[in-house]
C-alpha positions in Angstrom: 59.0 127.9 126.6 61.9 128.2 125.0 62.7 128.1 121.5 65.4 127.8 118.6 66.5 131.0 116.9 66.2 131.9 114.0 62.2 131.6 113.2 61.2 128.6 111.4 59.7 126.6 114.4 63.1 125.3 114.5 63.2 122.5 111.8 66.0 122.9 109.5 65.8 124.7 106.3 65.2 122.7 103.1 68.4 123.1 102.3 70.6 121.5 105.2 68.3 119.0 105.0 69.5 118.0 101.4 73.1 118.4 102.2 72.9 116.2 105.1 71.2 113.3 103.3 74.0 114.4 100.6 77.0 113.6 103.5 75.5 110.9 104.6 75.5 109.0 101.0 79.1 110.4 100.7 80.1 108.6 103.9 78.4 105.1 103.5 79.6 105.4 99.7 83.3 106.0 101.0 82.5 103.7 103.8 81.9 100.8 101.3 84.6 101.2 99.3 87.0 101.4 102.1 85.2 97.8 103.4 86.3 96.1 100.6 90.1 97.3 100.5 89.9 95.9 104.3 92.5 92.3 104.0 90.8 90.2 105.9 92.3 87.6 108.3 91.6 83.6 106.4 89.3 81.2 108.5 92.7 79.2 110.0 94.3 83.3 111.7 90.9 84.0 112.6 90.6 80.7 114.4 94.5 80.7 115.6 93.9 84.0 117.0 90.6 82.7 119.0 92.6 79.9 120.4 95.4 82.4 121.5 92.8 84.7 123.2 91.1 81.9 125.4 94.6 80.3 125.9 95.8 83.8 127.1 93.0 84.3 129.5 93.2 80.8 131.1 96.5 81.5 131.9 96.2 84.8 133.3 93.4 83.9 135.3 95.4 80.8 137.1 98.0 82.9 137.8 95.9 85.6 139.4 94.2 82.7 141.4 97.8 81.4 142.0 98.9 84.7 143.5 95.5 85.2 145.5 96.0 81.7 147.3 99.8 82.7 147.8 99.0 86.2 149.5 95.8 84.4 151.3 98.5 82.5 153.1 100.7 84.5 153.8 98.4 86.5 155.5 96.8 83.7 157.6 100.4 82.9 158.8 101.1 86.2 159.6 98.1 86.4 161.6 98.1 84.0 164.1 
């Protein structure tokens, strides 16, 4: 069976333990300060932005269908 080096029965010493819960306060402690220096968009971009997306996508999927039909016949005239 194959096993960790380093004896122990390969759980981490008490030590590394501590300064990983110690990193991982740091982070979500630098993490929440950073979250609240974030500018966030106001309800009328967010919902501006939303309108552009779907707007966006409607039109690029009619022309996609729009050059589909166009190359479907094409095709069928130049098959017969």
């Amino acid at each position: 069976m194959n096993r960790p080096t380093g004896g122990g029965g390969g759980s981490q010493p008490r030590q590394a333990r501590a300064a990983g819960k110690v990193q991982v306060k740091e982070f979500v402690r630098q993490l929440m300060a950073e979250m609240k220096r974030v500018t966030w968009p106001t309800r009328d971009e967010w919902v501006s932005a939303t309108v552009l997306v779907i707007a966006l996508v409607v039109l690029v999927g009619f022309f996609t269908w729009l050059v589909d039909f166009g190359f479907e016949k094409l095709f069928a005239l130049l098959g017969h």
